[in-house]
N, C-alpha and C positions, 0 to 999 in steps of 0.2 A: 777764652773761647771754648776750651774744650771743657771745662766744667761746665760752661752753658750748654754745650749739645748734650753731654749725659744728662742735665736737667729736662731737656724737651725728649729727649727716648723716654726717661719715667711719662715725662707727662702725656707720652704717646702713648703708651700702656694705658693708663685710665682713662684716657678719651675710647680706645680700641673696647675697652673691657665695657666702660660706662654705656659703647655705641651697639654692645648687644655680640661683639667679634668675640667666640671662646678665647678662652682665657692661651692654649696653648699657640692660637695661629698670632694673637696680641701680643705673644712673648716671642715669637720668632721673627713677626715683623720689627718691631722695639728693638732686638738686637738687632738685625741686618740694615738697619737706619742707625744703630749707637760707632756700628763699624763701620760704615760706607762714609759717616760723615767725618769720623774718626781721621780715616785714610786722607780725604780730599780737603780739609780743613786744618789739619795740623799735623798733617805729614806722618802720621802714624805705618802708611804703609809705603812708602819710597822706595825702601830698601828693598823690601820681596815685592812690590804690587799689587795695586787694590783689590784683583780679582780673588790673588793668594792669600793676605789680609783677611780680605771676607769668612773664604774659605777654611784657612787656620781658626779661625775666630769660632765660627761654627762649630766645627769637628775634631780639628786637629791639634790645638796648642794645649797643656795644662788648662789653663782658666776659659779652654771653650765654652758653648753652649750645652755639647753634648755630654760632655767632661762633668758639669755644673749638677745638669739633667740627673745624670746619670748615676754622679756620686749621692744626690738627697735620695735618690729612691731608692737604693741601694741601703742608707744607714737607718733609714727609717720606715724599711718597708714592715717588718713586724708590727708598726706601734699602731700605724694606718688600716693594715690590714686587719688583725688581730681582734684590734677595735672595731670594727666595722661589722667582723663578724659576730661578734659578743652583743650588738644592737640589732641585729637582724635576729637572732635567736630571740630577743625580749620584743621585737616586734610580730616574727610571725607566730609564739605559743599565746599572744595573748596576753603573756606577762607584764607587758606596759601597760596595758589596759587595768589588767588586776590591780596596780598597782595606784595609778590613777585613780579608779571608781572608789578604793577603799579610801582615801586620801579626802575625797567629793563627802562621801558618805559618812567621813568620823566630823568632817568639818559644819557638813551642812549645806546645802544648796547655795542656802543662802550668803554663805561667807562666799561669796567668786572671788573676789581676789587673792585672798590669804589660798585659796584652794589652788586654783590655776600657779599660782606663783611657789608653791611647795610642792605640787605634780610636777611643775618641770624642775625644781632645781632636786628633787630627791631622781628622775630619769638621770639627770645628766652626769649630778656628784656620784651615781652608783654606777657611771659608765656608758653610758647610752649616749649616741652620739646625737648633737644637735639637731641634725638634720632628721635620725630616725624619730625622734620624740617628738618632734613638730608633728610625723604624718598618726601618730598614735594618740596625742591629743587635743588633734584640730575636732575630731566628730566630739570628744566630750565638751570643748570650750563652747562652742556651737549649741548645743544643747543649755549649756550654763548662762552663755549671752542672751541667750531667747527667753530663759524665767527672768532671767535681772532686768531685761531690757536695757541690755546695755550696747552701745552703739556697734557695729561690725566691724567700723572701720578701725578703731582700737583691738582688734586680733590682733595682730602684728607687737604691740605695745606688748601686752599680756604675755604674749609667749615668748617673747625674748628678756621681759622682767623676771620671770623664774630661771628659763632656760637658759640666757644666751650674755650670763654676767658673770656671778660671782661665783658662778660653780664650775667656770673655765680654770680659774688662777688660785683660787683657794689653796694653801697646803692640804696636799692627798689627793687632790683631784686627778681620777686616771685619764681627765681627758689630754689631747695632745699640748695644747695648748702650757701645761704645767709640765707634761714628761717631756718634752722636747730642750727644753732651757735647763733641765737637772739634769739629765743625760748628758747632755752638751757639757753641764760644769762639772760633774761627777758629784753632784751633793744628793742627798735625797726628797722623794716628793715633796717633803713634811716640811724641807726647810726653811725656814726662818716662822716656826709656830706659832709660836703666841703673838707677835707682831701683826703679821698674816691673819691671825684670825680675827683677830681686833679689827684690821683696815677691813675684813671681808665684810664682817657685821655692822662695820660702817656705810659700806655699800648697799648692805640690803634695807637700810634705814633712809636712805636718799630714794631707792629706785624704788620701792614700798610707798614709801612718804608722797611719792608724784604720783604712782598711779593712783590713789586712792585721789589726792587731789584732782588732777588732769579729769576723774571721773565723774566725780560730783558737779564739774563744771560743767563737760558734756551736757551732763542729765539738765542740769540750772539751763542752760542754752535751749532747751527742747528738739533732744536728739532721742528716740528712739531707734531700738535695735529691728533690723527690716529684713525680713528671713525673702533669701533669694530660692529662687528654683535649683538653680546648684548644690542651696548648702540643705534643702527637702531631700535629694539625694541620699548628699552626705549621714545626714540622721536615720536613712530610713536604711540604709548600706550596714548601719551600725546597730540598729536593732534589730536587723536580719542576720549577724553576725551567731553563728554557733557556740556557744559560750561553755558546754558542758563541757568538753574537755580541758578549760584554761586553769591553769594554776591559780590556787587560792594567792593572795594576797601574800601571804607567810611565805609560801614555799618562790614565789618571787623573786624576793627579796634576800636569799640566800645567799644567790650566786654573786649579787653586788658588795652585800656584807664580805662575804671572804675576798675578792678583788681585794677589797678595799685591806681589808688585812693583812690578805697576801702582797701588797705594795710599802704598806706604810709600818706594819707591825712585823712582819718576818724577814721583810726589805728583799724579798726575791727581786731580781733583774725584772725591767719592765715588760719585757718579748716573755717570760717567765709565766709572769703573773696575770697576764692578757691570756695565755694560754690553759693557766688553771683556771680561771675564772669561766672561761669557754666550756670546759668538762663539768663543770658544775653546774651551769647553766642545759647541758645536755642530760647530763644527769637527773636533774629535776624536771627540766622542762619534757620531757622525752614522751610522758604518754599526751603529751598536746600535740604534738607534728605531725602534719600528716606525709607515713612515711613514705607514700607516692612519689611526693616533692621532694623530700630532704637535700639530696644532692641538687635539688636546684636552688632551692630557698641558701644551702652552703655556698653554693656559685654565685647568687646574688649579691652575697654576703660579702664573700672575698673581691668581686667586681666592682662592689662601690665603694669599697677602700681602695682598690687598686684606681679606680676614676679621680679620686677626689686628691689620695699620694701625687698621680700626675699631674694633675692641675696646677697642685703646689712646685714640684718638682719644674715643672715648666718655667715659671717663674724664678726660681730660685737660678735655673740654666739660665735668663736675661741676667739677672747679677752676677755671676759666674763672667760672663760678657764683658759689663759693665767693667767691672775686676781690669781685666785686659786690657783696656785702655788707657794708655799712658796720663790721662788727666784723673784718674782715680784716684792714684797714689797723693798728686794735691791734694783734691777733697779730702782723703782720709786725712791727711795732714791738717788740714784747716778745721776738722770734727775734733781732733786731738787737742790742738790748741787752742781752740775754741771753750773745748766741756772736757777742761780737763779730769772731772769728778768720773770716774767708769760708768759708775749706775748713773747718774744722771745721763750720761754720753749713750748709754744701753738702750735710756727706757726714749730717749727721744730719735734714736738710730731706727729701735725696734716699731714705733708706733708710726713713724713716719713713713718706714716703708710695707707696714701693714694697711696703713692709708691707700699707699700708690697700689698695692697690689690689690685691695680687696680682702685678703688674708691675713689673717694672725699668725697663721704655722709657714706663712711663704714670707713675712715679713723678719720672723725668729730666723727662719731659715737666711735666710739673706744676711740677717745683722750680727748671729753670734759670730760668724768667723773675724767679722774686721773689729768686734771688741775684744773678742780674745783675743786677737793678732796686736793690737796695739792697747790696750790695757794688762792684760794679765801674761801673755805667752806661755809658758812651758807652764801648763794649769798643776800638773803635778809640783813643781819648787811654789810655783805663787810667790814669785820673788818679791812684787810687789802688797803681799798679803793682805787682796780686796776678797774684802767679804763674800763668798761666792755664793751662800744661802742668801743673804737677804738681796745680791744680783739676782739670780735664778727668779724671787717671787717679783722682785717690780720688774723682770719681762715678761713676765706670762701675764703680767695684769697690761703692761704697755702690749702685746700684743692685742688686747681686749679694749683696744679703745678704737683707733680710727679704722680698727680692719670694717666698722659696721658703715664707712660712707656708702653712699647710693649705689654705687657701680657694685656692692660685696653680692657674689652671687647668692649667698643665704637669703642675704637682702630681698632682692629681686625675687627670686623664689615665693619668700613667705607673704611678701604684697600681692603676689600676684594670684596665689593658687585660693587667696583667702579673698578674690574675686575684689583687691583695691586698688589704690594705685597712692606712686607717693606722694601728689600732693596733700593726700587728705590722711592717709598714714604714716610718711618718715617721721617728721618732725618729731612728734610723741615719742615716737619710739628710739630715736637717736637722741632722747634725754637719757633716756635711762642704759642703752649700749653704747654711748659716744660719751654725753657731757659727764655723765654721774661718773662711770673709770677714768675718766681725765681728771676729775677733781680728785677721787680715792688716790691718784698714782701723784699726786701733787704733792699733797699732805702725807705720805711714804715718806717722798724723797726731801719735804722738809723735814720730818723726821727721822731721816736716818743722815743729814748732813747735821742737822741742828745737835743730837745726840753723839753724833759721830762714829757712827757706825759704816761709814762707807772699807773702813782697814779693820783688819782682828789686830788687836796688840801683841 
């Protein structure tokens, strides 16, 4: 019974999240329904009383909500924020754009999809967060749709085949997605390389391979692309856009190059390297800003890392919850002797409850403590000597699967500002952010059972 109420709390999160309820009141409702039923169904709270139950559960005990809350935001407020700042800097000099048009421009108008799908995946592997790069190459996609004629409702498709795949989990990627689970294991971004890069290139041959199909179909079907009054805006917003001050193309691309260096090549600390890479982007980007704004374009910066940390952090406080009730400790027992393999146990803990959440970094957040608590434990002896580079890459890739069902707010977001809706957009687009990483994290874990690389000898 009480592993069945912890399963309808989850499923009360996705309904709450799915039903349009922010993410933070979804996660406090979900727990004060995972304790109240807790208490009056299997006697969880007898001893002290339901109301105190409740209340402990919330605020007061170890494994509360706030406790939960409190500790994600707390270990991971550098990576969020840092980052967030680092993509407001490439979004407001300009420097997305630079980087973008020259990208359009060496390719050719007419390549759109090799174009779009190498603008976002060179945003994101150079740091730029998901979410900013959407709003930096929605006006050029739009632009690109309208020569190709290629249908609208495929935005959504397009810019999550660049952006929002293989340049989350790749080795070296600074998005959170990759720092969160090497941090967590103490290994480096880089780790498990060649393998990793192999399954990544396998991915961009699947998600590649379908858009280019799904398109031709389209077009065979008699779909053209239908420029709205919104998106006559958008284009005319962007041709009115000041452009004289934006960084060339070159000087761009700096600040990501050294990131990227400073993460994987000199191995500074992740909060470190976020922070050079910030000064460099200042440095270069400096005569674009207008320095009216600066302090507020900075506040921007830091507030929507600091929104999106809580978001996750929110959720991560329901599992914090969930923890605390005495039918937990089951489950995790029934995950253990279930999948007794770690990474296999990892990548199906972590994708599952990136599912429920919506999140990839609230799902990591949630699953690393109860593999490391019953797979590995004291990470420094690794008494049980699990591989912890090639763990670390198949979670950042199992985060990158089910966090894209319908309810993920990116989701919702990008369907909707791109004036569609899911019937005529998810589908597509959850081949290439859903099916294609479920398949790549498949073929992983058969090769790293089949090889036997789950133990270091």
């Amino acid at each position: 019974m009480g592993i069945f109420l912890i399963l309808l709390s989850i499923a009360l999160v996705v309904v709450l999240v799915f039903r349009g309820v922010p993410v933070f009141y979804s996660a406090v409702l979900a727990s004060l329904f995972c304790l109240l039923t807790a208490a009056l169904f299997t006697g969880a709270g007898v001893d002290v009383g339901i109301s105190n139950y409740i209340v402990s559960g919330m605020t007061g005990m170890e494994a509360s909500y706030v406790k939960g809350l409190g500790n994600y935001f707390t270990n991971n407020f550098c990576i969020f924020v840092l980052g967030a700042i680092f993509g407001k800097l490439f979004d407001d000099s300009g420097a997305a754009d630079a980087i973008a048009e020259a990208i359009v421009a060496r390719l050719g108008a007419k390549a759109v999809i090799p174009a779009i799908l190498l603008v976002g995946a060179v945003l994101t592997y150079g740091g730029v967060s998901v979410f900013v790069a959407f709003f930096a190459m929605y006006p050029l996609m739009l632009s690109l749709f309208k020569e190709a004629d290629i249908p609208r409702r495929l935005l959504p498709l397009y810019y999550f085949a660049g952006a929002g795949t293989f340049t989350g989990w790749i080795p070296g990627s600074p998005q959170a997605h990759n720092l969160l689970p090497s941090t967590a294991l103490g290994v480096s971004p880089t780790a498990w390389l060649v393998p990793g890069a192999i399954f990544g290139l396998f991915e961009v041959v699947i998600v590649a391979g379908f858009v280019y199909w799904y398109t031709n179909r389209c077009k065979k079907n008699g779909e053209h692309y239908q420029l709205t009054e919104a998106d006559e805006k958008v284009v005319a917003q962007r041709a009115a856009k000041d452009t004289s001050k934006r960084p060339s193309w070159i000087v761009a691309v700096i600040p990501m190059v050294i990131l990227i260096a400073v993460l994987n090549v000199v191995k500074l600390p992740v909060p470190v390297a976020l922070l050079v890479g910030i000064l460099v982007a200042l440095v270069c980007f400096f005569p674009s800003f207008d320095m009216a704004k600066f302090w507020s374009m900075m506040t921007d910066g830091a507030m929507g890392g600091v929104s999106s940390l809580f978001n996750t952090a929110a959720i991560v406080g329901f599992g914090s919850v969930v923890q605390a009730v005495p039918a937990y400790a089951t489950l995790c027992g029934m995950l253990v002797n279930s999948v007794s393999n770690p990474i296999v146990a990892s990548v199906v803990t972590v994708g599952g409850l990136a599912g429920v959440t919506g999140s990839g970094t609230g799902g990591i957040g949630l699953a690393m403590p109860v593999v490391i608590e019953n797979f590995i434990g004291d990470l420094a002896a690794n008494v049980n000597h699990v591989n912890l580079a090639a763990l670390s890459r198949c979670t950042s890739i199992a985060a990158l699967t089910l966090d894209s069902l319908p309810h993920c707010g990116l989701v919702v977001t990008v369907i909707s500002y791109t004036g569609n809706n899911h019937k005529s957009s998810y589908l597509p687009m959850a081949v290439v952010n859903v099916v294609a990483p479920v398949i790549t994290v498949a073929l992983m874990l058969l090769f790293i059972v089949v090889t036997g690389q789950t133990y270091l000898v």
